[in-house]
C-alpha positions in Angstrom: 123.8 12.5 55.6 125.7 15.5 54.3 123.6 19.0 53.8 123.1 19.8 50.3 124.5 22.9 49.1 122.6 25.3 47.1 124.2 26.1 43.3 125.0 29.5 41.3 124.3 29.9 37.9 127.4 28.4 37.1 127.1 25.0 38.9 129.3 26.2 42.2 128.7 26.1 46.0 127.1 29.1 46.8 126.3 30.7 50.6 122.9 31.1 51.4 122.3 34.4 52.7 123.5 36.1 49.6 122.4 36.6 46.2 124.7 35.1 42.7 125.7 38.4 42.1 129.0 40.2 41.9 132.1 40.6 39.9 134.7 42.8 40.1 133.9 43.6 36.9 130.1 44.5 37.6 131.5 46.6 41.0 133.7 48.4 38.3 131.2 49.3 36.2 129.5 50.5 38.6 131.5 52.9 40.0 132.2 54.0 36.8 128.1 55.3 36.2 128.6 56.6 39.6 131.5 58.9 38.3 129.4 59.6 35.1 126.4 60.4 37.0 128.1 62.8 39.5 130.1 64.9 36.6 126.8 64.9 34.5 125.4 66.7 37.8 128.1 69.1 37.9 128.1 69.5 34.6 124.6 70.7 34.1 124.7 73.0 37.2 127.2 75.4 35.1 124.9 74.6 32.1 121.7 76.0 33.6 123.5 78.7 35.4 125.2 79.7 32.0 124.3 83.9 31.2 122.4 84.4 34.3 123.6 85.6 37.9 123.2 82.4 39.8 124.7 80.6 42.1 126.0 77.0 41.2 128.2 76.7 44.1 125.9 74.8 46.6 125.6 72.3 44.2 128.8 71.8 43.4 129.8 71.4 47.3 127.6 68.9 47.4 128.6 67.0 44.8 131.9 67.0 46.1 131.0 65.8 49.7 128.8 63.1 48.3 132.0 62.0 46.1 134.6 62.7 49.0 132.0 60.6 51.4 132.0 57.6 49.4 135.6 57.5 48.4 136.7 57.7 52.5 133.9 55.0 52.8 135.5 52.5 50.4 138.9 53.0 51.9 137.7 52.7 55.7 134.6 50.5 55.1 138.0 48.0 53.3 140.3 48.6 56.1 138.0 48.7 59.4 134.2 48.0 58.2 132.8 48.1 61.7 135.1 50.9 63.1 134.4 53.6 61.0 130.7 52.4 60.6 130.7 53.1 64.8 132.8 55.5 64.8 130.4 57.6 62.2 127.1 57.0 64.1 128.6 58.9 67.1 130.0 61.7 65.5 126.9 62.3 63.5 125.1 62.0 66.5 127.2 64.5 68.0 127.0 66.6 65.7 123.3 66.9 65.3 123.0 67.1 69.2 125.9 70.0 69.1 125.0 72.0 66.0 121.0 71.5 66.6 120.5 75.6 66.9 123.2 76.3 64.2 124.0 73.5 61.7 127.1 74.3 58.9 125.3 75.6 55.6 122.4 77.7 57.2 122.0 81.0 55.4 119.4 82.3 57.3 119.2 85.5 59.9 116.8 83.7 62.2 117.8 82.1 65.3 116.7 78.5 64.2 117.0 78.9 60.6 113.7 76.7 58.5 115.3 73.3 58.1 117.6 73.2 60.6 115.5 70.7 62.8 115.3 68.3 59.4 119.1 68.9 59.0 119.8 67.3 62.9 117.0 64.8 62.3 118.6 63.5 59.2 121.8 63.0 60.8 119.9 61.3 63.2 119.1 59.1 60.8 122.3 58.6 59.5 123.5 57.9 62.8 121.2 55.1 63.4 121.5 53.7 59.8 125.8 53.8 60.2 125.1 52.1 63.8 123.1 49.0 62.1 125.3 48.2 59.6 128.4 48.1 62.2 125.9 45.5 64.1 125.2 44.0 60.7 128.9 43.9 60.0 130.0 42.5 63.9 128.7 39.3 63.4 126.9 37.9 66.7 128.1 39.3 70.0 127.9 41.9 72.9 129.0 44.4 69.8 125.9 44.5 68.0 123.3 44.6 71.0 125.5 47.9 72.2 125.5 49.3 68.5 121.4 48.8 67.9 121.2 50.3 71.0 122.8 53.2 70.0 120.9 53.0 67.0 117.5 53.5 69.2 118.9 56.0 71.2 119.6 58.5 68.4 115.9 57.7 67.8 115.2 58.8 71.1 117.1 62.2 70.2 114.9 63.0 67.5 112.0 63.2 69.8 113.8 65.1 71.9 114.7 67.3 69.3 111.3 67.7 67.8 111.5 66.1 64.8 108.5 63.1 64.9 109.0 62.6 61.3 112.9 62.0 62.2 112.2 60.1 65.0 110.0 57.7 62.2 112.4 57.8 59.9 115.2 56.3 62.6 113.1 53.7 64.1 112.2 52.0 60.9 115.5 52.0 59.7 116.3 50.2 62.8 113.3 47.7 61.9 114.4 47.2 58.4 118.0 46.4 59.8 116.7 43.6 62.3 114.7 42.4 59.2 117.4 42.2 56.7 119.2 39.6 58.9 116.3 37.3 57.4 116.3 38.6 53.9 118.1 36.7 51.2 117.6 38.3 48.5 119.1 41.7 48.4 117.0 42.6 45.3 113.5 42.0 45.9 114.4 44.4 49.4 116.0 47.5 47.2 113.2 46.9 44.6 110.7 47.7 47.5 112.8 50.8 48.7 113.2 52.2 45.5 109.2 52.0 45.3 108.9 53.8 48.8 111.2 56.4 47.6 109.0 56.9 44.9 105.9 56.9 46.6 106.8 59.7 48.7 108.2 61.9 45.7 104.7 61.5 43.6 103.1 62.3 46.8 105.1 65.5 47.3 104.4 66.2 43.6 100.3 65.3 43.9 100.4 68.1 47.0 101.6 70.7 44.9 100.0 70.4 42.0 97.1 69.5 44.0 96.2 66.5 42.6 94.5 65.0 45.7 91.9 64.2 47.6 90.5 67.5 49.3 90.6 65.6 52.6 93.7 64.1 52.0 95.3 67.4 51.1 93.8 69.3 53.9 95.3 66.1 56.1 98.9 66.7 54.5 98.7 70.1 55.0 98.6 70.4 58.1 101.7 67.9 58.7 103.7 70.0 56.1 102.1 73.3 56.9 100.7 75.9 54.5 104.1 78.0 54.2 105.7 75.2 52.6 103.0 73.9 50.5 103.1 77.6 49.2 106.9 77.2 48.4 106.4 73.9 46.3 103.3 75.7 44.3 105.8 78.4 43.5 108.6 76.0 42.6 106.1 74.1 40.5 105.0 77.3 38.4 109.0 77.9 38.0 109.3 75.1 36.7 106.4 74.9 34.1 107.7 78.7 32.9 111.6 77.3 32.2 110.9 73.4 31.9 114.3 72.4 30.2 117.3 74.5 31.9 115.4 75.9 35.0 115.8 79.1 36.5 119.0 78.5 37.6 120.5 77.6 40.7 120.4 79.8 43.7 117.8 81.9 42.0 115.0 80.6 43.7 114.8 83.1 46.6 114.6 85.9 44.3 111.3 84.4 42.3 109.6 83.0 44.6 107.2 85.4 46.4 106.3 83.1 48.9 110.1 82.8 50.1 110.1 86.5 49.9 107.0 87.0 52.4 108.4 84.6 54.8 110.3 86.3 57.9 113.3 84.1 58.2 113.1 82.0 55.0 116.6 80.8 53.8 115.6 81.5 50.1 114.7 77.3 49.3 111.4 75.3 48.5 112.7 72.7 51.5 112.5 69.9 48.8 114.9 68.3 47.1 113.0 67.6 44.0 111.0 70.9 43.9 114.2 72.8 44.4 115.6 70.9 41.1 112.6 71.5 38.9 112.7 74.5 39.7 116.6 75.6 39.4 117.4 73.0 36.8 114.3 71.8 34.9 113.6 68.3 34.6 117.1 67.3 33.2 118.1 68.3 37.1 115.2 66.2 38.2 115.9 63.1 35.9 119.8 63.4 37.3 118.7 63.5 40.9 116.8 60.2 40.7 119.3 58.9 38.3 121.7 59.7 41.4 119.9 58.0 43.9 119.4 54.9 41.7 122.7 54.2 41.1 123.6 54.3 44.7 120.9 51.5 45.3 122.3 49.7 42.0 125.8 50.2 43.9 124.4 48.8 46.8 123.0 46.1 45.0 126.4 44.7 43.3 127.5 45.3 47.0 130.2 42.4 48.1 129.0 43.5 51.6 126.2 41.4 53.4 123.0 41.4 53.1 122.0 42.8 56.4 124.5 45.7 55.9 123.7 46.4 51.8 119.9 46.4 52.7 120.4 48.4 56.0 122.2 51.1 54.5 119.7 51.2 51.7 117.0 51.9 54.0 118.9 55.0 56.1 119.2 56.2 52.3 115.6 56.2 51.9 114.7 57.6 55.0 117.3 60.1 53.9 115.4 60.8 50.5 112.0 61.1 52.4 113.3 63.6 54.1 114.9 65.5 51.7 111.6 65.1 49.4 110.1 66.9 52.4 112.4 69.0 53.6 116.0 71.0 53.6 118.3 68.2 54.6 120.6 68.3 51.3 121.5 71.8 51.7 123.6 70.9 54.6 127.3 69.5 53.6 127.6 67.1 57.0 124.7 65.6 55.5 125.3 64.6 51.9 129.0 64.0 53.4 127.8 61.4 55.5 125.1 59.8 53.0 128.3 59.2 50.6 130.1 57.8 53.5 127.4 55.4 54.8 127.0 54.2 50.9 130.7 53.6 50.7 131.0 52.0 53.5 128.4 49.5 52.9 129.7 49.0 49.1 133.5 48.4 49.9 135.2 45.5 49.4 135.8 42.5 52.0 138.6 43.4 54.2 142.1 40.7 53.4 141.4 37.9 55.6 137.4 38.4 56.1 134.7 36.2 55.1 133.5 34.1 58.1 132.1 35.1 61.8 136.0 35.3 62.7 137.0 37.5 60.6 137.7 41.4 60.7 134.5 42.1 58.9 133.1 39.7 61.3 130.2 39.4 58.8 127.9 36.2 59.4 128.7 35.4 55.6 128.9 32.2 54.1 130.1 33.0 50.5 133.0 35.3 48.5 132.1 38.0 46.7 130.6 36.9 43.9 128.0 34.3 45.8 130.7 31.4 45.5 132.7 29.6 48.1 136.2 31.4 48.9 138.4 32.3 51.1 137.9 31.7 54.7 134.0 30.7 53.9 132.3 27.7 55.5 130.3 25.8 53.8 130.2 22.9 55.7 132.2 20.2 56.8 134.3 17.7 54.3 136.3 18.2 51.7 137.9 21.7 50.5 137.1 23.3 47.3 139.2 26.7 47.6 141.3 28.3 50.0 140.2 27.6 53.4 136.7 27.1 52.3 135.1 23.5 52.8 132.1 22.6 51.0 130.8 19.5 53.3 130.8 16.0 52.8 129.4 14.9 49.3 129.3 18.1 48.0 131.0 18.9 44.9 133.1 22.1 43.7 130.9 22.0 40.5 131.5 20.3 37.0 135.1 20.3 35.9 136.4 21.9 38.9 140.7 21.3 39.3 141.5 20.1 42.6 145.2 21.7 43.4 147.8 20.1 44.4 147.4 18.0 47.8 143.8 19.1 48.0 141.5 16.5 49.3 139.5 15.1 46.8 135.6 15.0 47.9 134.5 11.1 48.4 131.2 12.0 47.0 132.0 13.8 43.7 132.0 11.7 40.8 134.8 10.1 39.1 137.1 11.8 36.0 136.6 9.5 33.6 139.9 10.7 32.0 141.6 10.4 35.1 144.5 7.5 35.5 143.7 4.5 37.7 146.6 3.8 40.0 147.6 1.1 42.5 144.6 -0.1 44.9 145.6 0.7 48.4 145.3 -1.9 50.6 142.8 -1.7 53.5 144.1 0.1 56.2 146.2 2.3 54.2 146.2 5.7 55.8 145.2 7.1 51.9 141.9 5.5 52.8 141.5 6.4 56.6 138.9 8.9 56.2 137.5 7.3 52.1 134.0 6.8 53.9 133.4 10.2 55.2 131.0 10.8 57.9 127.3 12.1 57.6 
């Protein structure tokens, strides 16, 4: 007996590791709120800095490098999915390894500048995150133990570069990539990382306002220390004084007394959302989370696998746990490679792609949009598309067009409308194979 085959929405064979989701009209749509959301960043960076000596340029470089990173991920992540995903999990490992003591963007005197250990730790991260999704992407094979090893080993390196929290952050996003091989439904998985993102920013907000526990905040304390604490109560009185524009950007260095005090501080609250209430008011804030959602909701409309879409969504979360917590978004490597690793996990199916064989080599069993296509198995039996087969009694859905010469599936039902021709005589090769198998 023929396996049955699950349905879409609209009646068609669908894979089953994937959720009925994509268009290219959806994908398109949402790279277009991705554009919007980026220039409305930009945008409000010269807005807040507007009358007042500040200094909006950090912003904008970052902007920039997420924009360049994503773009050069769609193009490679297209061309050579697993390549560049490989090939940017050992140069980001390099480069925390070689640039651990001096990381491009520090603008401190001291000799290991505040945040430069969160920096190398969150390309860490990266690194492991861009080596799962290359083992999520090259299907089953030597390939993919070799690239989760790599993935632990740049774990390993944040221990031995003193970073536990990094160390943490790499190792579950290794776990979540071995669990998303399971998962089939990319939304209920994004949902929950979305909520641990969250989690961690309330709980960065509850510390400074001190909203806890004493215990608890005594606990958190000494895991964040008390110069940084002091930092995030400063950037939270900032940003009750000048709740709507901020204080501008680049200005925090000059109000802050604590930063002031501090021998070797690079000027910053070493928090990404305290450093935009504080610089830009809570329109900043409500564009950095709009920011980071959309990248989840690109994710999400993601023609990519599963394993790969939730992998990469997780080494973004890390990413924004550390950035909640530290100084890792003031370094351009860093929001380079997070636009990267979100391209590359958002781009297109390579020309020719779709089943264990392919260049992708994704273990995918339908097209983009959920449905059979090109080049994915279904089954055995008849075809319903291009090099797709759909298995033995299975049919291509109500008021499907076989083409021309296409095998017509013994188990679909009868067009009414259709014109009876001659009976073929038994024997006749046109009913060889009439019976099927299974």
């Amino acid at each position: 007996m023929a396996e049955s085959v699950r349905r879409g929405p609209d009646g068609r064979t669908a894979g089953t590791g994937r959720d009925f989701a994509e268009t290219p009209g959806n994908h398109s749509a949402s790279d277009a709120a991705g554009a919007l959301i980026l220039a409305a960043c930009a945008v409000w960076s010269l807005i807040s800095a507007a009358g007042r000596e500040t200094r909006p340029e950090g912003v904008l470089l970052a902007l920039l490098a997420v924009a360049a990173g994503f773009a050069c991920g769609r193009i490679c992540g297209t061309l050579l999915p697993v390549a560049t995903a490989a090939g940017a999990a050992v140069v980001a490992l390099l480069l925390a390894l070689a640039w651990r003591h001096g990381m491009p963007g520090a603008t401190a005197a001291a000799d290991l500048a505040p945040g430069q250990t969160g920096a190398a730790a969150a390309l860490l991260v990266l690194a492991a995150g861009a080596a799962c999704c290359a083992a999520a992407a090259a299907g089953r094979g030597p390939w993919r133990t070799v690239l989760r090893l790599l993935a632990l080993g740049t774990a390993g390196a944040s221990l031995a570069l003193g970073s536990v929290a990094g160390f943490a952050a790499a190792v579950g996003v290794l776990v979540c990539s071995l669990a998303a091989t399971r998962t089939r439904r990319r939304l209920l998985g994004l949902t929950g990382l979305a909520l641990v993102a969250g989690l961690i920013v309330g709980t960065s907000w509850a510390v400074a306002e001190e909203a806890l526990p004493e215990g608890l905040t005594v606990s958190l304390e000494g895991q964040l220390t008390r110069n940084r604490v002091d930092l995030w109560q400063d950037a939270a009185r900032l940003a009750e004084r000048h709740p709507v524009l901020g204080i501008g950007p680049g200005r925090f260095d000059e109000l802050s007394p604590t930063a002031q005090q501090s021998l070797g501080s690079d000027g910053k609250p070493h928090s990404a959302l305290w450093q935009q209430a504080a610089e830009q008011g809570v329109v900043g804030v409500v564009l950095l989370g709009a920011a980071f959602g959309w990248l989840l909701y690109a994710l999400w409309r993601s023609p990519r696998s599963t394993a790969v879409v939730l992998t990469a969504g997780a080494t973004l979360t890390a990413l924004a746990a550390l950035a909640s917590v530290g100084n890792a978004l003031s370094f351009t490597p860093v929001t380079a490679g997070a636009g990267l690793l979100a391209g590359l996990a958002s781009a297109r199916r390579p020309i020719g792609a779709g089943g264990p064989g392919g260049e992708s080599g994704e273990d995918e069993e339908s097209g983009p949009d959920g449905r059979c296509g090109a080049g994915a198995a279904c089954g055995a039996g008849a075809s319903c598309g291009a090099g797709a087969s759909c298995g033995a009694g299975a049919s291509c859905g109500a008021g499907a067009s076989y083409g021309a010469g296409a095998p017509r599936d013994p188990g679909a039902p009868r067009d009414p409308g259709a014109r009876e021709g001659v009976r073929p005589r038994p024997g006749s090769p046109r009913t060889a194979d009439a019976g099927g198998r299974g």
